[in-house]
C-alpha positions as CSV (number, residue, x, y, z in Angstrom):
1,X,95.8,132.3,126.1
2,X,95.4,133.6,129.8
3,X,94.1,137.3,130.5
4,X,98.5,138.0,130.6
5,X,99.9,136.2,128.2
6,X,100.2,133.4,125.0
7,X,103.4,131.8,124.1
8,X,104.6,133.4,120.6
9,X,103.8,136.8,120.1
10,X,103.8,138.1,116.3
11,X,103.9,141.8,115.6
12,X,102.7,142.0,112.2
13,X,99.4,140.6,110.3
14,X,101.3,140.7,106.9
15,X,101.8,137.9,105.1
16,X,104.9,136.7,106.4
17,X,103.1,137.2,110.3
18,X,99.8,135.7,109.1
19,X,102.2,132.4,107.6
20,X,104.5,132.3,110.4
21,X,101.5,131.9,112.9
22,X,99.6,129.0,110.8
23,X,103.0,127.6,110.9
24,X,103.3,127.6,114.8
25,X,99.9,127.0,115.0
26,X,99.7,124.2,113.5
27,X,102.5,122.7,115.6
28,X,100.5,123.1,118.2
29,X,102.2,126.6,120.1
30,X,100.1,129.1,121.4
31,X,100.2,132.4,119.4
32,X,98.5,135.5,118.7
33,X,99.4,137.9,116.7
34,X,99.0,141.8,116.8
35,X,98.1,144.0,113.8
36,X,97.3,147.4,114.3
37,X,95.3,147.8,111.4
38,X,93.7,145.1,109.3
39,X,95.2,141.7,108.4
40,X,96.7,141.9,104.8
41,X,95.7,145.3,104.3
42,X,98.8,146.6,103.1
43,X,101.6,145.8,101.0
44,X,100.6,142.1,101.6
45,X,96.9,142.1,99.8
46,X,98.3,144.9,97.1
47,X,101.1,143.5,95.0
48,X,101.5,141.3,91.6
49,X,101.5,137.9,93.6
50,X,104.3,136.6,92.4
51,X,105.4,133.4,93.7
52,X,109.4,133.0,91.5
53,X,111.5,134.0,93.7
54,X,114.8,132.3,92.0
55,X,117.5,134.1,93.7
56,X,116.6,133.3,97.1
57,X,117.7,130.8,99.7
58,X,113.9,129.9,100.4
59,X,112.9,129.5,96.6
60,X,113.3,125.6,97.0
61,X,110.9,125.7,99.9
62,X,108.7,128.0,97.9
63,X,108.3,126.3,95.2
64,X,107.4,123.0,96.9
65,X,105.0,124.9,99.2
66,X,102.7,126.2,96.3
67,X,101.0,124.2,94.6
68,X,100.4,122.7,97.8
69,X,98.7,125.6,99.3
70,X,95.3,125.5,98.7
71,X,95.1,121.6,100.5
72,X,97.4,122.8,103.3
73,X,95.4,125.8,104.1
74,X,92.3,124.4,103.6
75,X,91.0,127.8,101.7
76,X,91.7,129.5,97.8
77,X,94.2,130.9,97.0
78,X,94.1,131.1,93.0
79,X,97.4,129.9,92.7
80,X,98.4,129.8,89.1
81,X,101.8,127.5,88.0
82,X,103.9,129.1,85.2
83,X,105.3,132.5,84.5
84,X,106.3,134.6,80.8
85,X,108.6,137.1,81.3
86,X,109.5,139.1,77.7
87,X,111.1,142.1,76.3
88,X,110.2,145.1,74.1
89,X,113.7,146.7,74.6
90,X,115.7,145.8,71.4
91,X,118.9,146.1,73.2
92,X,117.5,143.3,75.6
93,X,117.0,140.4,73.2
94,X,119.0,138.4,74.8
95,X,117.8,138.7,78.6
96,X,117.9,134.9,78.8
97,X,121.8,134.6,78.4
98,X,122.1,136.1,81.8
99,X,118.6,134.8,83.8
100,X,120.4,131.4,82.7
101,X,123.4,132.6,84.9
102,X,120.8,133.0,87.8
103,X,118.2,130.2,87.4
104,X,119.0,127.4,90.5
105,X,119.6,123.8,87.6
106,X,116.5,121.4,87.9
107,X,113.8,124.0,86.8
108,X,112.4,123.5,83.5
109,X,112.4,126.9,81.6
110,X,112.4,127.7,77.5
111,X,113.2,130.5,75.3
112,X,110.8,131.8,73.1
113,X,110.9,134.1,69.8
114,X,108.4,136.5,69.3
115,X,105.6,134.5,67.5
116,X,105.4,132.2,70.7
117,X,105.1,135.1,73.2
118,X,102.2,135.9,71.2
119,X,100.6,132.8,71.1
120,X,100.8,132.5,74.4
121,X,100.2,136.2,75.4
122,X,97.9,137.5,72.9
123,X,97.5,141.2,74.3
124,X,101.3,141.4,73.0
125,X,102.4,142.8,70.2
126,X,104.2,143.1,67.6
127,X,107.2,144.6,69.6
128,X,108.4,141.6,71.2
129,X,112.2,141.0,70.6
130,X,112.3,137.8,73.0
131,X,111.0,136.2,75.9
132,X,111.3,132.8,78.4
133,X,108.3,130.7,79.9
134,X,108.8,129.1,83.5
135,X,107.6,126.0,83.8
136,X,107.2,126.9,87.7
137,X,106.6,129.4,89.7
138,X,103.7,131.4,89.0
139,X,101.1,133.9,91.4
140,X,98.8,134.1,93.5
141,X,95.9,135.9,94.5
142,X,97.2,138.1,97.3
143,X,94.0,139.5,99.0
144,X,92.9,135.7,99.2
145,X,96.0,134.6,100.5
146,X,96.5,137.0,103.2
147,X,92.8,136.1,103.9
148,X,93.5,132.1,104.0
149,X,96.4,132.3,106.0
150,X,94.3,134.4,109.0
151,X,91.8,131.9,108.7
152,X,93.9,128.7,108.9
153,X,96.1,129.9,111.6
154,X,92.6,130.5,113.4
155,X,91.5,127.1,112.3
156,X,94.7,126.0,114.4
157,X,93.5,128.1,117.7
158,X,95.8,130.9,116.9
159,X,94.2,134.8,117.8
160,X,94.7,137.8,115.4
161,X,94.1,140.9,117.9
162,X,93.2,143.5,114.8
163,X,93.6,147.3,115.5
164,X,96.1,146.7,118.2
165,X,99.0,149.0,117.9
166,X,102.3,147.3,119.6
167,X,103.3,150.4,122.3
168,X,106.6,148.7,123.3
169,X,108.8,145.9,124.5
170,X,109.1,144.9,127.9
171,X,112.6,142.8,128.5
172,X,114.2,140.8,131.6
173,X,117.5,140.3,131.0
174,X,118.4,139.0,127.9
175,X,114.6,137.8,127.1
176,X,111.6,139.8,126.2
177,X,108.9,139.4,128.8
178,X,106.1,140.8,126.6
179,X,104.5,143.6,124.5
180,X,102.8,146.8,125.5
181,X,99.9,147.3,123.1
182,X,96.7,149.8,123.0
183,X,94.9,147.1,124.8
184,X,97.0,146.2,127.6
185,X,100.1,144.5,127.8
186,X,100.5,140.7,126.3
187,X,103.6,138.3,128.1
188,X,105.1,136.0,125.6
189,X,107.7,133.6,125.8
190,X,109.3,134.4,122.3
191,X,108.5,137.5,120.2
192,X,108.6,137.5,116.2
193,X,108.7,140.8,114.4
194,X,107.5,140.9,110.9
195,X,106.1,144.6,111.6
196,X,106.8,145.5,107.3
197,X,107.8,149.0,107.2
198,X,107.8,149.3,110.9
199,X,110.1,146.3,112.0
200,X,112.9,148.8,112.0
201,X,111.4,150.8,114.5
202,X,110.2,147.9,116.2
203,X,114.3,146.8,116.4
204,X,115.1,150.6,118.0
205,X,112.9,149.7,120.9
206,X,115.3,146.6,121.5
207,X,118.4,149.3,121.3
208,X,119.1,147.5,117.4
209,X,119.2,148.8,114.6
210,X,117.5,147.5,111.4
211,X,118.6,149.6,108.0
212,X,115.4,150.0,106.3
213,X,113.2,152.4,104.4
214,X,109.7,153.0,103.8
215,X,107.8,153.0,100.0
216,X,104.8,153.2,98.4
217,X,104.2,150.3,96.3
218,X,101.3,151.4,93.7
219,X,99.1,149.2,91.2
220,X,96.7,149.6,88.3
221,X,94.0,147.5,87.8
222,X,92.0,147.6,84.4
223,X,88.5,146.4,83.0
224,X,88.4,143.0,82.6
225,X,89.8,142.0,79.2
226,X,89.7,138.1,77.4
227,X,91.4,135.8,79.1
228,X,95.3,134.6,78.2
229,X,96.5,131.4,77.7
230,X,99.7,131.9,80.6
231,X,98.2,135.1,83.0
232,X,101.3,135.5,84.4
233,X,103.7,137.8,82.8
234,X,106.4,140.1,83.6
235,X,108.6,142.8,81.3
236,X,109.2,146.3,80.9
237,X,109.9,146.7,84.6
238,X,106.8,145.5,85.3
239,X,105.1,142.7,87.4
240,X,101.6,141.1,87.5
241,X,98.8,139.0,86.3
242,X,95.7,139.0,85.1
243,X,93.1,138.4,87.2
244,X,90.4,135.2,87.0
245,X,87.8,137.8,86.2
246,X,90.2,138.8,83.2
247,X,91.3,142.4,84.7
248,X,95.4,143.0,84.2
249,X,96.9,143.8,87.5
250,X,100.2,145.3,87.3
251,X,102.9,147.3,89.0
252,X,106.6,148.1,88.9
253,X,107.3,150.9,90.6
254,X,109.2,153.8,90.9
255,X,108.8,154.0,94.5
256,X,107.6,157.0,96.4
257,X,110.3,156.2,99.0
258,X,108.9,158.5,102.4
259,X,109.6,158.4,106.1
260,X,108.9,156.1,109.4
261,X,105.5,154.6,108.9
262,X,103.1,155.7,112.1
263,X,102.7,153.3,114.4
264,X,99.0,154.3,114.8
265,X,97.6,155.3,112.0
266,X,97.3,154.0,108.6
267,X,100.2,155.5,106.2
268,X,99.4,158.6,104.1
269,X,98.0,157.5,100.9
270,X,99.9,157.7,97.7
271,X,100.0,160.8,95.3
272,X,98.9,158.8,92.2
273,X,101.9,160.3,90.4
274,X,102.8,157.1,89.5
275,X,99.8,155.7,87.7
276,X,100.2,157.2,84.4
277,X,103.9,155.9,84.4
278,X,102.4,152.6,85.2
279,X,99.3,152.7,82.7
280,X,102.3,154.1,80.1
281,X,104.1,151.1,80.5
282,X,101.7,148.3,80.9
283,X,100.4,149.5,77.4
284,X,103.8,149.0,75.8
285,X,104.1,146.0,77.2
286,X,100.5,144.7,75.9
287,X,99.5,146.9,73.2
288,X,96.7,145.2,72.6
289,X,95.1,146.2,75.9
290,X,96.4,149.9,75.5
291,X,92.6,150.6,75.2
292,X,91.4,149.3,78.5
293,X,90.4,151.5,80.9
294,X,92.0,151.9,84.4
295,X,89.6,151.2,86.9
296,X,91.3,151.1,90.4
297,X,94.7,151.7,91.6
298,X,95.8,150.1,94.9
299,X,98.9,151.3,97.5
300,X,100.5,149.9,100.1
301,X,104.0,150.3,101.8
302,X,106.5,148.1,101.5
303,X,110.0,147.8,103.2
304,X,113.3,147.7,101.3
305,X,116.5,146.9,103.2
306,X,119.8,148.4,101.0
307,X,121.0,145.3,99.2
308,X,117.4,144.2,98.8
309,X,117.0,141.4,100.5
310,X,115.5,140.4,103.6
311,X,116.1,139.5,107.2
312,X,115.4,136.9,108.6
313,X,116.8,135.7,111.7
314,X,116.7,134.7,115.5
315,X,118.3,136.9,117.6
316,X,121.0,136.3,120.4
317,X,120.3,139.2,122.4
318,X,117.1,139.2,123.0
319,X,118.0,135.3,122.5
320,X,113.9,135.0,122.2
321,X,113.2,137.1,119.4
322,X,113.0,136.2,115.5
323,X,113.0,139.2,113.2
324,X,111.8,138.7,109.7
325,X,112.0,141.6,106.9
326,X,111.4,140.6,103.6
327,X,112.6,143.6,101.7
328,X,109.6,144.0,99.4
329,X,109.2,139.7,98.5
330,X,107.0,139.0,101.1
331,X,104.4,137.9,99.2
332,X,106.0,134.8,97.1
333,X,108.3,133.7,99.7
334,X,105.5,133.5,102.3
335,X,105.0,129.7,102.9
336,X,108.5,129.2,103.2
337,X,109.4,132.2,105.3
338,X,106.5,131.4,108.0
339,X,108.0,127.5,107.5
340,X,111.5,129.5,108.6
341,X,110.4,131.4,111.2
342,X,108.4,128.6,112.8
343,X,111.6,126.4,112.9
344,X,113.6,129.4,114.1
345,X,111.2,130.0,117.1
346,X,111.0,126.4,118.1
347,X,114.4,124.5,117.4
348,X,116.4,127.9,117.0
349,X,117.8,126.8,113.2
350,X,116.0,126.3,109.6
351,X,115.4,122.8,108.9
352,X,115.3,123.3,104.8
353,X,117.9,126.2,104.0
354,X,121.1,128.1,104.7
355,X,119.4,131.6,106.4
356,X,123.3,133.0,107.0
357,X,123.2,135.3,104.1
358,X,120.0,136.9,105.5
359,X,121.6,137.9,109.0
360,X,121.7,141.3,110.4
361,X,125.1,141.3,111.0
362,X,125.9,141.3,107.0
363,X,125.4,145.3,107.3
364,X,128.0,146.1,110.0
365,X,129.7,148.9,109.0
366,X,127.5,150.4,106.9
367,X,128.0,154.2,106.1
368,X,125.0,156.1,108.1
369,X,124.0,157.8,104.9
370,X,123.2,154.6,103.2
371,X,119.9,156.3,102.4
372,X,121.2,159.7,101.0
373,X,123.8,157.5,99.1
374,X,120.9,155.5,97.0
375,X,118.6,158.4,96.8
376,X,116.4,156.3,98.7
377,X,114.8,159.9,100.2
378,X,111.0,161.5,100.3
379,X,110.8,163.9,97.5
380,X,111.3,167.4,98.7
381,X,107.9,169.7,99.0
382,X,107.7,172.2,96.2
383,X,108.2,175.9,97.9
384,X,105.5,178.1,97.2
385,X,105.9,180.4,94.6
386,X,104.8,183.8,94.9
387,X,103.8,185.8,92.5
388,X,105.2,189.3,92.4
389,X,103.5,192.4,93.4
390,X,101.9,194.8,90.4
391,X,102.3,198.5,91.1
């Protein structure tokens, strides 16, 4: 890169920016990319890791990506193939009827009874009603992810300017020209967003608008605890693993949903009002692990377009810019959605899926209290009481 400019710009050291520049990397563009905190310090190195995302366009390409990951990247990631999901609910016994409905044909998958979810998951108990194995998918560990992503993109002679925080968007005509940052402006010959939480605001500076909103994402981690035969396992509204060390690390929401993110400064923390809800359900899940102690919780902030899935897309006007928002599946879908956005920037079309469904235009029209309509709002601050006067 000169002292003025690189070729790709990426706003965003998430996941999904960290993947998209060891794509382009690799393919030998110049890129940098501009995180105003830390790489993979949010939502991208806090989260279950899952890596089954069935009901997207990109699963395909995720699901070949995996297991190659590790080779391809040249550091760990702790992939693990294989996934449980199971349910304690009597009235859900028979979950799989529907996932079948769902599941893309030419995955393996079986039902099991109760007995085999224990075998398998031995921290269950004896509440199980019913459950399925995946024989693919699986997780990840995210912190080392994010972490082997930065450093094979740098391996490739990409730069990751850290504690920048983008300012704005300069444009010429229909292109953008460059980014305005804390350390100077940066020309580019194509911009990517994948900003999380703040591509929407990102969009506004290119007079678009993005429909998105802001969460905290929480998760409990516990004492290390023996180790299962599958460590992947979802239920109860929950998601997450267990850990190589043995620790169970699992989240599920409900959301603190809150307002724009800052640009530059970190997000407030969380309250921790969801952690007992979390710790609660984990141990009904795995009652066998109700004793563990919680030893950590982690936050971060994820991004959550209204029907829930993300955006990914080049843009006609500016025709040089690719957003991607991943509406809180970053994680998973990132080998695939860096592969997308690399073939976006470059030939201007994915080479491996059908991206139409994940256009921007799909919410035209949408009512302006989308948010108020889903109760997708901060909660209100509690007034004060005041006590009342004694005469």
């Amino acid at each position: 890169m000169s002292d003025k400019g690189t070729s790709v710009v990426i706003v965003g050291g998430g996941v999904t920016g960290l993947s998209a520049a060891w794509w382009l990397a690799r393919s030998g563009v110049d890129v940098t990319v501009v995180e105003k905190g830390i790489v993979g310090f949010e939502a991208s190195g806090r989260n279950g890791g899952g890596c089954t995302h069935y009901q997207s366009p990109l699963f395909h390409e995720e699901q070949r990506l995996w297991p190659q990951m590790d080779e391809l990247l040249g550091y760990p990631t702790e992939y693990q193939r294989g996934r449980i999901i199971f349910q304690v609910d009597p009235r859900k016994e028979r979950f799989h009827e529907g996932l079948a409905m769902r599941l893309p044909a030419g995955y393996d998958w079986d039902v099991l009874d109760p007995q085999q979810v224990r075998e398998l998951v031995p921290l269950a108990g004896d509440n199980v009603v019913s459950g399925v194995r995946f024989h693919f998918g699986g997780h990840a560990n995210p912190q080392r992810t994010s972490q082997a992503y930065a450093w094979a993109a740098q391996d490739h002679g990409a730069r990751i300017l850290q504690h920048t925080v983008v300012t704005g968007i300069a444009t010429m005509g229909s292109k953008v020209t460059g980014v305005e940052t804390s350390h100077g402006m940066i020309g580019c010959d194509a911009l990517v967003i994948a900003a999380g939480p703040q591509t929407g605001q990102m969009m506004a500076m290119l007079g678009l608008d993005l429909p998105m909103a802001a969460a905290r994402a929480e998760m409990i981690v516990t004492e290390p605890l023996p180790m299962m035969p599958i460590t992947g396992v979802d239920g109860n509204g929950l998601y997450g693993r267990q850990t190589l060390r043995g620790n169970l690390a699992y989240g599920g929401g409900p959301h603190e949903w809150m307002d724009d993110v800052p640009f530059d400064r970190e997000p407030p923390r969380p309250s921790g009002s969801v952690t007992r809800n979390l710790a609660k359900r984990v141990a009904e899940l795995l009652p066998k692990a109700a004793h563990a102690r919680v030893i950590r919780s982690w936050a971060g902030v994820i991004e959550n377009t209204p029907d829930g899935r993300p955006v990914i897309e080049r843009l006609t006007s500016p025709e040089n810019v690719t957003v991607a928002t991943m509406s809180s599946v970053g994680f998973g879908l990132s080998p695939a959605s860096g592969h997308a956005i690399r073939d976006l920037v470059i030939d201007g079309v994915c080479s491996f899926a059908d991206l139409s469904k994940l256009s921007l235009s799909r919410f035209a029209g949408l009512r302006a209290d989308w948010r108020d309509h889903l109760d997708w709002l901060p909660p209100k601050p509690v007034d004060a009481v005041v006590s009342p006067v004694v005469n």
